[in-house]
N, CA, C and O atoms as CSV, one atom per row, in Angstrom:
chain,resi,resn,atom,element,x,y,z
A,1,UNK,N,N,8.094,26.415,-17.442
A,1,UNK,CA,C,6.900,25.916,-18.084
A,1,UNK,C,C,5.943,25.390,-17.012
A,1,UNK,O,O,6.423,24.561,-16.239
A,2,UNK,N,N,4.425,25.811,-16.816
A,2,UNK,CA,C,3.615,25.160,-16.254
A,2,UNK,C,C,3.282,24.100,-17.137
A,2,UNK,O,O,3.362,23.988,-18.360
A,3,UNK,N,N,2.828,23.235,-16.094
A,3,UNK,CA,C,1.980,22.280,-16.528
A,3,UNK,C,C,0.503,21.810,-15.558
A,3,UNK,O,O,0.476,21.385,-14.403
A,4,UNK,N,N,-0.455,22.024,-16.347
A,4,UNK,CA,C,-1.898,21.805,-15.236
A,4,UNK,C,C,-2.346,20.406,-14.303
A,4,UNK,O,O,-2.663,19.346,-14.843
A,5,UNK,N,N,-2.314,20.596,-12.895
A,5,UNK,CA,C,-2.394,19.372,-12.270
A,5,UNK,C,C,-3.011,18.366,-13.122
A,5,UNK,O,O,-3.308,18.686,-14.273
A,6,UNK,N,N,-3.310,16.822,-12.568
A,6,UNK,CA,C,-4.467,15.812,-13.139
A,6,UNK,C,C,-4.809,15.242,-11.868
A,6,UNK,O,O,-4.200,14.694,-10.949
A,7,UNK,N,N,-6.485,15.692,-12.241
A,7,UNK,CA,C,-7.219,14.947,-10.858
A,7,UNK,C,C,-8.084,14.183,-11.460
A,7,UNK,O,O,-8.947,14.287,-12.332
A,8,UNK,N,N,-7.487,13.116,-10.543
A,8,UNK,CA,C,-8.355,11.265,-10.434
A,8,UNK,C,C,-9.322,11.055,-9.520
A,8,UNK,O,O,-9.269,11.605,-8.420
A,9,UNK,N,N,-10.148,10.373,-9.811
A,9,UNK,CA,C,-11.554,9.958,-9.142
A,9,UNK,C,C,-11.377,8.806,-8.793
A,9,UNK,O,O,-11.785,7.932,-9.557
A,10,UNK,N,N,-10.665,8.381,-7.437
A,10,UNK,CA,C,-10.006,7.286,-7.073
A,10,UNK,C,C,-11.273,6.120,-7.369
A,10,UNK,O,O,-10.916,5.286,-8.200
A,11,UNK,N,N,-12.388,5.957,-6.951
A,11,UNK,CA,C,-13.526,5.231,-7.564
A,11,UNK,C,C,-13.870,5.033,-8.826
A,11,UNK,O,O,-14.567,4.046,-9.065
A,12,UNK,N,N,-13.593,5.641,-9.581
A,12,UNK,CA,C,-13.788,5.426,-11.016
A,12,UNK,C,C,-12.321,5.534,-11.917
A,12,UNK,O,O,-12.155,5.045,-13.035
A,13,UNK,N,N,-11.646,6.050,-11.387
A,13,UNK,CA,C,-10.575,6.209,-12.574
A,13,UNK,C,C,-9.198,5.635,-12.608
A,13,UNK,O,O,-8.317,5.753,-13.459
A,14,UNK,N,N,-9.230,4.813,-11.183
A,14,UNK,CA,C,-8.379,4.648,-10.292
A,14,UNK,C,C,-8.615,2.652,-11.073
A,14,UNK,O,O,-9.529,2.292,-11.814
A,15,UNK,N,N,-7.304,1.666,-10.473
A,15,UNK,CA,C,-7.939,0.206,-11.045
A,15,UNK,C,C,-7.961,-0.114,-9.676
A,15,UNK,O,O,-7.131,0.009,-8.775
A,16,UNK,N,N,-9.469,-0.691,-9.754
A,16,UNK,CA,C,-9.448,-0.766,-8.325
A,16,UNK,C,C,-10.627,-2.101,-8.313
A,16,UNK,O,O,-11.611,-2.418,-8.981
A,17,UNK,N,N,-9.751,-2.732,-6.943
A,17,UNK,CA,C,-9.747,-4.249,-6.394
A,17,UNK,C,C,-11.212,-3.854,-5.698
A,17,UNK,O,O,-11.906,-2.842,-5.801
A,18,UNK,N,N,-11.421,-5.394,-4.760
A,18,UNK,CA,C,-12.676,-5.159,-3.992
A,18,UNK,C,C,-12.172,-4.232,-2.325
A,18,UNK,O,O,-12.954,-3.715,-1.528
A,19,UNK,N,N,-10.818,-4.282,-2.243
A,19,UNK,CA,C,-10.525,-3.684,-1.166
A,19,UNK,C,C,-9.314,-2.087,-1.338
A,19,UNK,O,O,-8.720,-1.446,-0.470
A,20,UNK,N,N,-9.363,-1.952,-2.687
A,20,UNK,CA,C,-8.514,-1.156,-3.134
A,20,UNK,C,C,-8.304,-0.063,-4.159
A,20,UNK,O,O,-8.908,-0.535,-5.122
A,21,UNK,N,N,-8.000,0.675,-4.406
A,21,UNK,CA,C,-8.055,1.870,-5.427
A,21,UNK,C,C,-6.158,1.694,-5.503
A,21,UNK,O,O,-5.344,1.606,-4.584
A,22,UNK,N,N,-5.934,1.697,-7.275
A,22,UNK,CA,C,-4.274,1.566,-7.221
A,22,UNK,C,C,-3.931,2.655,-8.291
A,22,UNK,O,O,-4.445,2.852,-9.392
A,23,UNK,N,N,-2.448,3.603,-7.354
A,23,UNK,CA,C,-2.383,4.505,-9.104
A,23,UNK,C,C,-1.037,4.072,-9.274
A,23,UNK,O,O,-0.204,3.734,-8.433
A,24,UNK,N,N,-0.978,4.145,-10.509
A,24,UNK,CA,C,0.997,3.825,-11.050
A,24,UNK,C,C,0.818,5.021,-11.714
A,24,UNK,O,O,0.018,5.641,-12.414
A,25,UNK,N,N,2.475,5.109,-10.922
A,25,UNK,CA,C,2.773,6.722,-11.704
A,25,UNK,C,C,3.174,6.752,-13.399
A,25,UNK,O,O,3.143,7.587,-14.303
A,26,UNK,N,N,3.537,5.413,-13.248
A,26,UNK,CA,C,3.901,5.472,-15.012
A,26,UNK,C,C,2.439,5.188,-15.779
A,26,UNK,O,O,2.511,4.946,-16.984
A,27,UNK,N,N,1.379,5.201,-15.274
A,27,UNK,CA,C,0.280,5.359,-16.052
A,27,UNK,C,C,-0.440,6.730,-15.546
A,27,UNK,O,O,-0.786,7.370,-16.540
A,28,UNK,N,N,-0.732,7.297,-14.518
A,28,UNK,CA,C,-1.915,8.056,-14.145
A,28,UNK,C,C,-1.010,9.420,-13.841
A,28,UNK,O,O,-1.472,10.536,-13.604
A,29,UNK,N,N,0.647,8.986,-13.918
A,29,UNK,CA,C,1.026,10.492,-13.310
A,29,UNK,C,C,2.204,10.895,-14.124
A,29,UNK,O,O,3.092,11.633,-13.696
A,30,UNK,N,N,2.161,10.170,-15.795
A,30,UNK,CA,C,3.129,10.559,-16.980
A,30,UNK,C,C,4.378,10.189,-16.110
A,30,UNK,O,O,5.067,11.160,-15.796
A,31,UNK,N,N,4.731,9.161,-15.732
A,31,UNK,CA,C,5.790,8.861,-15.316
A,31,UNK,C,C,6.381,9.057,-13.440
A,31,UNK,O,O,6.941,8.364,-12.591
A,32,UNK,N,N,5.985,10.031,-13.530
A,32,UNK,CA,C,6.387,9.999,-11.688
A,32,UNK,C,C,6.938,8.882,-10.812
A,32,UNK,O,O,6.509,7.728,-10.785
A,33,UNK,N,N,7.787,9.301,-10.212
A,33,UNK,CA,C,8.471,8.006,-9.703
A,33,UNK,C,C,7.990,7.753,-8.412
A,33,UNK,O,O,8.725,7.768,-7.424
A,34,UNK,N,N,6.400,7.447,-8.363
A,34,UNK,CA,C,5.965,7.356,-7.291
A,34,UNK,C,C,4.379,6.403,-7.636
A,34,UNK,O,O,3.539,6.894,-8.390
A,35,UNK,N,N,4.196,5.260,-7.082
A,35,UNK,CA,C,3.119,4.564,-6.974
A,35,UNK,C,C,2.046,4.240,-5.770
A,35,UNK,O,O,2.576,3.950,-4.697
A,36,UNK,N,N,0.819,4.249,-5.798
A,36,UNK,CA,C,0.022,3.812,-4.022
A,36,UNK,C,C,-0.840,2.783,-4.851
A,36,UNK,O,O,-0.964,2.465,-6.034
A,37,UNK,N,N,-1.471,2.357,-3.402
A,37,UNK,CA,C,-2.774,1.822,-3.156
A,37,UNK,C,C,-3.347,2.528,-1.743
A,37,UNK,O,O,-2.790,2.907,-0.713
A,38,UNK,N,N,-5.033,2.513,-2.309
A,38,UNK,CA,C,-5.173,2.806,-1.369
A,38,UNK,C,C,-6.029,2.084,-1.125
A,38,UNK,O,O,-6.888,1.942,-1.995
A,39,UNK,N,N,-6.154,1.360,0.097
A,39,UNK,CA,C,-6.732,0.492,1.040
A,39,UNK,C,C,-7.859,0.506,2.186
A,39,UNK,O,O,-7.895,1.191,3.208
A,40,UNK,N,N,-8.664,-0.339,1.767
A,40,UNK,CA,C,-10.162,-0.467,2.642
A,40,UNK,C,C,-10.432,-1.770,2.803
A,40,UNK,O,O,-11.214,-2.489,2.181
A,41,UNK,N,N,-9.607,-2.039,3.825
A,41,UNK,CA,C,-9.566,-3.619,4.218
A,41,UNK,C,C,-10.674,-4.113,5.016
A,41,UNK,O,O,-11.117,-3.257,5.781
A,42,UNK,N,N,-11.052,-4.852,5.046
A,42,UNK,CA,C,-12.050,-5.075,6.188
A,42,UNK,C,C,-11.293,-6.045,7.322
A,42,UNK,O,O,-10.263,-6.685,7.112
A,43,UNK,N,N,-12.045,-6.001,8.566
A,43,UNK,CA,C,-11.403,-6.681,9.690
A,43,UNK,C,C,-10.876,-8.150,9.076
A,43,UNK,O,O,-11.362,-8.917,8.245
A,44,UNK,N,N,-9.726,-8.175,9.833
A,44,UNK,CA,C,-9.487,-9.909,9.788
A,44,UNK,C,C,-8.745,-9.734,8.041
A,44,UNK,O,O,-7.706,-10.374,7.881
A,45,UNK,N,N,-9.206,-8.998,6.945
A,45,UNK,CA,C,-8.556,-8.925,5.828
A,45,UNK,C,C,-6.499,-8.995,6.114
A,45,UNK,O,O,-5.781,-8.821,7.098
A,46,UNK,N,N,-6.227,-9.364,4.546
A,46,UNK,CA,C,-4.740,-9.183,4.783
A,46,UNK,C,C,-4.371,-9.134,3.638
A,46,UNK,O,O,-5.077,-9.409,2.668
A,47,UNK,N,N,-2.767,-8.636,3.596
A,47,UNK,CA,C,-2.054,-8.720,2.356
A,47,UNK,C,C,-0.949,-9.669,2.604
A,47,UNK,O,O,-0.062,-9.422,3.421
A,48,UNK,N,N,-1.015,-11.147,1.651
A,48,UNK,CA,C,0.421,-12.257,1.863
A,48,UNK,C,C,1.449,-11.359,1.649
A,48,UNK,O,O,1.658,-10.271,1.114
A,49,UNK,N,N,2.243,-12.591,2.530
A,49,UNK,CA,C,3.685,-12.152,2.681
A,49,UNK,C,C,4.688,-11.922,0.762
A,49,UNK,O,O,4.899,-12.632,-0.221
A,50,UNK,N,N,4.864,-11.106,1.016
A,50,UNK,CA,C,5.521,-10.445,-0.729
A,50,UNK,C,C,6.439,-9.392,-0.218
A,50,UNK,O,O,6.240,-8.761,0.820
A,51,UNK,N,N,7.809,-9.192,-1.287
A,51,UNK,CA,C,8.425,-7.818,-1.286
A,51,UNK,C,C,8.336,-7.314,-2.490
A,51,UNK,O,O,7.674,-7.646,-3.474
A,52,UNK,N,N,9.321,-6.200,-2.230
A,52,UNK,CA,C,9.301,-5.084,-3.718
A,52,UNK,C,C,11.195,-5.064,-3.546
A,52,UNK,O,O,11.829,-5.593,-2.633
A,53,UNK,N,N,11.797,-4.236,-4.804
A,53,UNK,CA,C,13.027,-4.037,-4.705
A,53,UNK,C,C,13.167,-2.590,-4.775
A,53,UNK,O,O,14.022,-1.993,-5.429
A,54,UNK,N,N,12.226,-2.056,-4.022
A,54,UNK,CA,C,12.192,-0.835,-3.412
A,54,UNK,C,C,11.468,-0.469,-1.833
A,54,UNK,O,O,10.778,-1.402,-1.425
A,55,UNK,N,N,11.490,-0.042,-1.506
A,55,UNK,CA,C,10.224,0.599,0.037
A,55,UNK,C,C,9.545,0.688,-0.213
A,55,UNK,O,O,9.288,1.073,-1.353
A,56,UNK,N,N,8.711,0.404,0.656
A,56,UNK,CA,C,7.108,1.125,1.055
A,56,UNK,C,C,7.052,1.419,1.817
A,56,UNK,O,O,7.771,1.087,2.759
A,57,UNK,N,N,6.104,2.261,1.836
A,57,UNK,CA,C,6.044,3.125,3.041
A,57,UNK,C,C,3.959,3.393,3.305
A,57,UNK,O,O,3.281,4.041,2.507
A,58,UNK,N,N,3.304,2.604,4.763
A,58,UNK,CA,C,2.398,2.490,4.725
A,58,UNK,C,C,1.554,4.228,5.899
A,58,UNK,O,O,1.814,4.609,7.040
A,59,UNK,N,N,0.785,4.653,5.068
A,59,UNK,CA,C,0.232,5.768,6.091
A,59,UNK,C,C,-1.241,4.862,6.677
A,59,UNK,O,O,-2.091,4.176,6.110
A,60,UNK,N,N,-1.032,5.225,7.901
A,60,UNK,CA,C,-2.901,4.765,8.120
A,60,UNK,C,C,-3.634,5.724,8.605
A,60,UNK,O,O,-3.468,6.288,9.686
A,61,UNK,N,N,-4.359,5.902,7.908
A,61,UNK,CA,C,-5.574,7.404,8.471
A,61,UNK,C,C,-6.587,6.431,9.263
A,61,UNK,O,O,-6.985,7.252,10.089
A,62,UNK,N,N,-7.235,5.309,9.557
A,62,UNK,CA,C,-7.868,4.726,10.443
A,62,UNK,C,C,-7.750,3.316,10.676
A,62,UNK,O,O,-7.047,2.713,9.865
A,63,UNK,N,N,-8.392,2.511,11.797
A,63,UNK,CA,C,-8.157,1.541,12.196
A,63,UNK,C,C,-7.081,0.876,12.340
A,63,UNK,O,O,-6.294,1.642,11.785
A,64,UNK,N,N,-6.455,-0.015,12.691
A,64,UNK,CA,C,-5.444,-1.211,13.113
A,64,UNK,C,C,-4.909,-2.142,12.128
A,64,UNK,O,O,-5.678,-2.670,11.325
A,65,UNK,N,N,-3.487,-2.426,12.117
A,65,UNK,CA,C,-3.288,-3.763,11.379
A,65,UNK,C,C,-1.358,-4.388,11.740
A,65,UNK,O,O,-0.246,-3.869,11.636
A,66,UNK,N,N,-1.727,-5.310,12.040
A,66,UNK,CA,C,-0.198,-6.287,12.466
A,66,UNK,C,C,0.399,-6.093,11.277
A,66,UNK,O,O,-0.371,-6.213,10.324
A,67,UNK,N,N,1.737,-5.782,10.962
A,67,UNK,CA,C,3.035,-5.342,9.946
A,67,UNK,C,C,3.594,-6.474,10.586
A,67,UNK,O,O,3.991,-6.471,11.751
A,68,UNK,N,N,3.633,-7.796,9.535
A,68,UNK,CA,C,5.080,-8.664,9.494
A,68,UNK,C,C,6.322,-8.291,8.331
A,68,UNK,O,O,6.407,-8.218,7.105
A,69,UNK,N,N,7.058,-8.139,9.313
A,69,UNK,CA,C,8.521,-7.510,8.363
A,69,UNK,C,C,9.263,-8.417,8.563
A,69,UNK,O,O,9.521,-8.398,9.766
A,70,UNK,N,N,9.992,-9.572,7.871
A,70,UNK,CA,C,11.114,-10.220,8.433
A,70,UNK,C,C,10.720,-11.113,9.234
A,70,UNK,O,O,11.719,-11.451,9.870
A,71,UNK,N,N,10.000,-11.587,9.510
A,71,UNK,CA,C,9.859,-12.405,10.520
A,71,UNK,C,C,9.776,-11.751,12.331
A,71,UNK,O,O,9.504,-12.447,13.310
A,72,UNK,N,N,10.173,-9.917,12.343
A,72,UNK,CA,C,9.280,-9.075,13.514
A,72,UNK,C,C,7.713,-8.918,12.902
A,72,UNK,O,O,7.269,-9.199,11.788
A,73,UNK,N,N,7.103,-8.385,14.029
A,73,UNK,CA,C,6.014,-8.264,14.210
A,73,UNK,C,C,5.505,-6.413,14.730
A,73,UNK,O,O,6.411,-5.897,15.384
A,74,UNK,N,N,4.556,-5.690,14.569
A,74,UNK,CA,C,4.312,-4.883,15.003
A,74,UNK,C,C,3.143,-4.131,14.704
A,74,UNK,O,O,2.927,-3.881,13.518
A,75,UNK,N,N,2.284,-3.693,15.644
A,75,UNK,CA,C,0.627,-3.098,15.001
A,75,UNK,C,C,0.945,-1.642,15.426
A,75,UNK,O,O,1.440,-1.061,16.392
A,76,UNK,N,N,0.285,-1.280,13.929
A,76,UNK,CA,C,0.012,0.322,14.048
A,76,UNK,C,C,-1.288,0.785,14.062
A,76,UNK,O,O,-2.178,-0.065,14.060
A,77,UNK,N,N,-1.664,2.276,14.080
A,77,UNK,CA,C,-2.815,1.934,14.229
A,77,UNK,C,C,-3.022,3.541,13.716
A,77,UNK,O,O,-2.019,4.177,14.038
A,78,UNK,N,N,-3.965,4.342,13.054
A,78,UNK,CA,C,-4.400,5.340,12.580
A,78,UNK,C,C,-3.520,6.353,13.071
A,78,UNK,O,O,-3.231,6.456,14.263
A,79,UNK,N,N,-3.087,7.111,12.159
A,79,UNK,CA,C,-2.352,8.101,12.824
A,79,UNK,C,C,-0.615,7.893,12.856
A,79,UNK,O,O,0.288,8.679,13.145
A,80,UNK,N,N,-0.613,6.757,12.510
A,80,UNK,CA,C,1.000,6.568,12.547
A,80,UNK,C,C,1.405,5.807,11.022
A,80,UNK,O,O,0.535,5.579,10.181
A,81,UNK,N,N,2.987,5.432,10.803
A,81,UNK,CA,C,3.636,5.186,9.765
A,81,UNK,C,C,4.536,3.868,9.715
A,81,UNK,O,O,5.549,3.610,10.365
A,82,UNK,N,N,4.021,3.283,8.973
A,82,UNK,CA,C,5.057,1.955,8.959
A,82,UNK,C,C,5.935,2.260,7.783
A,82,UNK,O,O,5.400,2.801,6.816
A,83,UNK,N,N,7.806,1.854,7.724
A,83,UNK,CA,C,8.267,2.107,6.704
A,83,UNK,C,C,8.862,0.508,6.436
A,83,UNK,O,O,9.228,-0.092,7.446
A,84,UNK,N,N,8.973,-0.217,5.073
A,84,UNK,CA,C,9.252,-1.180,4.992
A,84,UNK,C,C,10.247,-1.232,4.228
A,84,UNK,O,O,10.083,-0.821,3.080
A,85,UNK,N,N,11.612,-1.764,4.644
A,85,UNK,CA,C,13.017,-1.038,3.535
A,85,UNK,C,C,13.344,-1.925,1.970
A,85,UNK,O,O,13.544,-3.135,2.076
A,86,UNK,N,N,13.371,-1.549,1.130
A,86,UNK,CA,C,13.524,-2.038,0.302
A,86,UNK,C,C,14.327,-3.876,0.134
A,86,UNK,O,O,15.396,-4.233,0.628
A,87,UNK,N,N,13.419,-4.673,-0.662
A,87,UNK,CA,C,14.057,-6.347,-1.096
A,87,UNK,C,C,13.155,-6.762,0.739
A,87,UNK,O,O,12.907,-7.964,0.637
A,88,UNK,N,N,12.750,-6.386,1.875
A,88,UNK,CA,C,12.154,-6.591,3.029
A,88,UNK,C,C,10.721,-7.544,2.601
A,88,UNK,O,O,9.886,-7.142,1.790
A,89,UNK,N,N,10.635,-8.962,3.372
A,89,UNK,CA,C,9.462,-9.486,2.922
A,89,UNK,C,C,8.647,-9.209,4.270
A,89,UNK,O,O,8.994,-9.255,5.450
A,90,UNK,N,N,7.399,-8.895,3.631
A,90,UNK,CA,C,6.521,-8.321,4.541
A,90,UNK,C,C,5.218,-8.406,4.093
A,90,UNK,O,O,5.113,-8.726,2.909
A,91,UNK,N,N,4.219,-8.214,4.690
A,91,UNK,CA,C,2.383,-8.163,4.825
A,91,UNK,C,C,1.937,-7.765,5.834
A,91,UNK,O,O,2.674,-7.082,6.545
A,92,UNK,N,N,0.702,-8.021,6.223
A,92,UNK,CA,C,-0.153,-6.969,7.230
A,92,UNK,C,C,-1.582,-7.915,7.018
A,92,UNK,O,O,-2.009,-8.701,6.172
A,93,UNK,N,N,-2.039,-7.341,8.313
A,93,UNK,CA,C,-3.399,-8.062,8.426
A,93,UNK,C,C,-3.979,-6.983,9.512
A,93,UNK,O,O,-3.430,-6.538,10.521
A,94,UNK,N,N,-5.501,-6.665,8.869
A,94,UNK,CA,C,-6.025,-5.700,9.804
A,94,UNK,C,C,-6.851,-7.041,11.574
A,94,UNK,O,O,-7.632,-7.989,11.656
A,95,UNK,N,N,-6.076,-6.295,12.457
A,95,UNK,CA,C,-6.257,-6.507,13.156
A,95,UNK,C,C,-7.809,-5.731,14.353
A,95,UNK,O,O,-8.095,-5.955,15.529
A,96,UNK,N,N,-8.398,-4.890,13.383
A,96,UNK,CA,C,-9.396,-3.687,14.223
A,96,UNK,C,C,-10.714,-4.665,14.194
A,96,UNK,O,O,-10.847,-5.858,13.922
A,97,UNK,N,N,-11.598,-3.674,14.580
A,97,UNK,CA,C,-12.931,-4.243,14.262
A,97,UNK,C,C,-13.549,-3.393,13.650
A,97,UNK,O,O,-14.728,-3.205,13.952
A,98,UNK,N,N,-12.866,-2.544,12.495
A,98,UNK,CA,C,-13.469,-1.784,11.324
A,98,UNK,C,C,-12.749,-1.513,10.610
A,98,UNK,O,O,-11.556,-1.678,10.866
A,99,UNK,N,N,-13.109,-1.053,9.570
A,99,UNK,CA,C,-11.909,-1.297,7.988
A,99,UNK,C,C,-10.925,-0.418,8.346
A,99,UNK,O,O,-10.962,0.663,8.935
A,100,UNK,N,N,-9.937,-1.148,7.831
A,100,UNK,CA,C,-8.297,-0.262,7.484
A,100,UNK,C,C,-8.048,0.788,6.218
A,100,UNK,O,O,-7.761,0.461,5.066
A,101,UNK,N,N,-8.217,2.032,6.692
A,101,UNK,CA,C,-8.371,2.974,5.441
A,101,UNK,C,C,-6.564,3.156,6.155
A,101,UNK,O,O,-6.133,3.303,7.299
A,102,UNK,N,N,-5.888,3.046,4.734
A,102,UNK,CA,C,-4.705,2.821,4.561
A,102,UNK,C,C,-3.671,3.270,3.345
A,102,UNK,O,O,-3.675,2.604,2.309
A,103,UNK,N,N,-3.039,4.081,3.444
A,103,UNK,CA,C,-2.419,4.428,1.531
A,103,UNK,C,C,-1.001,3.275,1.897
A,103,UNK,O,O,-0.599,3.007,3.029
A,104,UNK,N,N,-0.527,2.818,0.792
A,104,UNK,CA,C,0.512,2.085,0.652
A,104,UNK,C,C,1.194,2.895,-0.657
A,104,UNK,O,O,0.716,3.038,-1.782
A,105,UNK,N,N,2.748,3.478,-0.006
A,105,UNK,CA,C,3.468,4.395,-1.241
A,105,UNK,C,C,4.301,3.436,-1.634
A,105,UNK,O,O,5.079,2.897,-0.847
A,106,UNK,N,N,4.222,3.136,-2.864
A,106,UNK,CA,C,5.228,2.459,-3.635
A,106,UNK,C,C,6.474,3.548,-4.311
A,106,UNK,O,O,6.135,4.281,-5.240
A,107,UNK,N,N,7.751,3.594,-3.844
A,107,UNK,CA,C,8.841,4.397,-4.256
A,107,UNK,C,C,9.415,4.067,-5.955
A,107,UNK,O,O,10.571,3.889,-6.339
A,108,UNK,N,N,8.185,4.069,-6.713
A,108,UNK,CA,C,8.514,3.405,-7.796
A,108,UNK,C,C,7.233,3.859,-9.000
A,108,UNK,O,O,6.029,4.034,-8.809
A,109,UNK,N,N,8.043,3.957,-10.270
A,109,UNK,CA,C,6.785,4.162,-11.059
A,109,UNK,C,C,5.762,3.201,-11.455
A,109,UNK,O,O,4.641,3.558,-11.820
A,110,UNK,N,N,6.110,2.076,-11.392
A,110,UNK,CA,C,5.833,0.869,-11.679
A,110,UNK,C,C,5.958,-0.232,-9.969
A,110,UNK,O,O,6.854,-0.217,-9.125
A,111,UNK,N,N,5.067,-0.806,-10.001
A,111,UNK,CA,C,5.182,-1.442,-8.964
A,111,UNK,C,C,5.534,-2.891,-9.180
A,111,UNK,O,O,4.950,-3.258,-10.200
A,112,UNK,N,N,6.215,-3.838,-8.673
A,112,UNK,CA,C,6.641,-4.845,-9.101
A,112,UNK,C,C,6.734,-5.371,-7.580
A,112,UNK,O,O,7.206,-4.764,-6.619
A,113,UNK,N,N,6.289,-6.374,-7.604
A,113,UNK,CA,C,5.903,-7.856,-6.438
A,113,UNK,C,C,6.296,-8.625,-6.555
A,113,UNK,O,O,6.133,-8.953,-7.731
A,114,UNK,N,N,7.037,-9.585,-5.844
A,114,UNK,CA,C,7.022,-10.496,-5.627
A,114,UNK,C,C,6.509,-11.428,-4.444
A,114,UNK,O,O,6.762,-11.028,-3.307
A,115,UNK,N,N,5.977,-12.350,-4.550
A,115,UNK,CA,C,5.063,-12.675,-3.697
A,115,UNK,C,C,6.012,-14.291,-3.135
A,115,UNK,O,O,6.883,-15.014,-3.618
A,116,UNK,N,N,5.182,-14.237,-1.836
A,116,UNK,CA,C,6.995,-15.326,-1.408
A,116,UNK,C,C,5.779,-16.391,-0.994
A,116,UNK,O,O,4.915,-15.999,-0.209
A,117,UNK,N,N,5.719,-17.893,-1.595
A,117,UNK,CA,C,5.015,-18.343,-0.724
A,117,UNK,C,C,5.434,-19.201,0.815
A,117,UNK,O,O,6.546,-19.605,1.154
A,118,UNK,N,N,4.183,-19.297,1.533
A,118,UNK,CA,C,4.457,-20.212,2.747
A,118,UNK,C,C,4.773,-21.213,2.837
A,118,UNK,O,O,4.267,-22.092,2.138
A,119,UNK,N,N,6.098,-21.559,4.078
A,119,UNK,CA,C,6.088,-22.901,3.285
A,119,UNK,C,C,4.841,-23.529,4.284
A,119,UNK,O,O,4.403,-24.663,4.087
């Protein structure tokens, strides 16, 4: 059985933050066990420290940003892949001096956060 792709208009169809476009697969992709954001951070922007009880896995198509995992540290920068292993508390802060165009794959249809605060 085919079934005909579905194409989204990440700007309009997408729920999207002042720095973000987000799809859940259990809404935009009939279930798929796969969730993103996609990300347009501006310099100095960040995401608090939070995990998931699954991976993520961050692509960056441009600019810079520090990955705290655990209490390591490490900057990537366009062109490369951060993987973050599942129950892992972690965030990021763009470190460039121009926005972080960034997808964040959530291994999940549903995305679920927990957000850890500082002490």
């Amino acid at each position: 059985m085919t079934t005909a792709p579905t194409v989204l208009t990440a700007a309009s169809e997408l729920a999207a933050g002042t720095t973000s476009e987000r799809f859940d697969g259990a809404v935009h992709g009939g279930g798929i066990p796969v969730s993103f954001f996609l990300n347009h951070m501006p310099p100095g922007g960040s995401a608090a420290p939070h995990r998931h009880p699954y991976g993520e896995v961050f692509v960056l198509a441009d600019g810079e940003a520090r990955f705290d995992v655990e209490g390591a540290s490490v900057v990537a920068r366009g062109g490369q892949v951060v993987v973050v292993p599942p129950g892992a508390v972690h965030g990021f802060t763009n470190t460039g001096d121009r926005p972080l165009e960034m997808t964040s794959i959530h291994a999940a249809a549903e995305m679920v956060t927990e957000w850890i605060e500082e002490a």
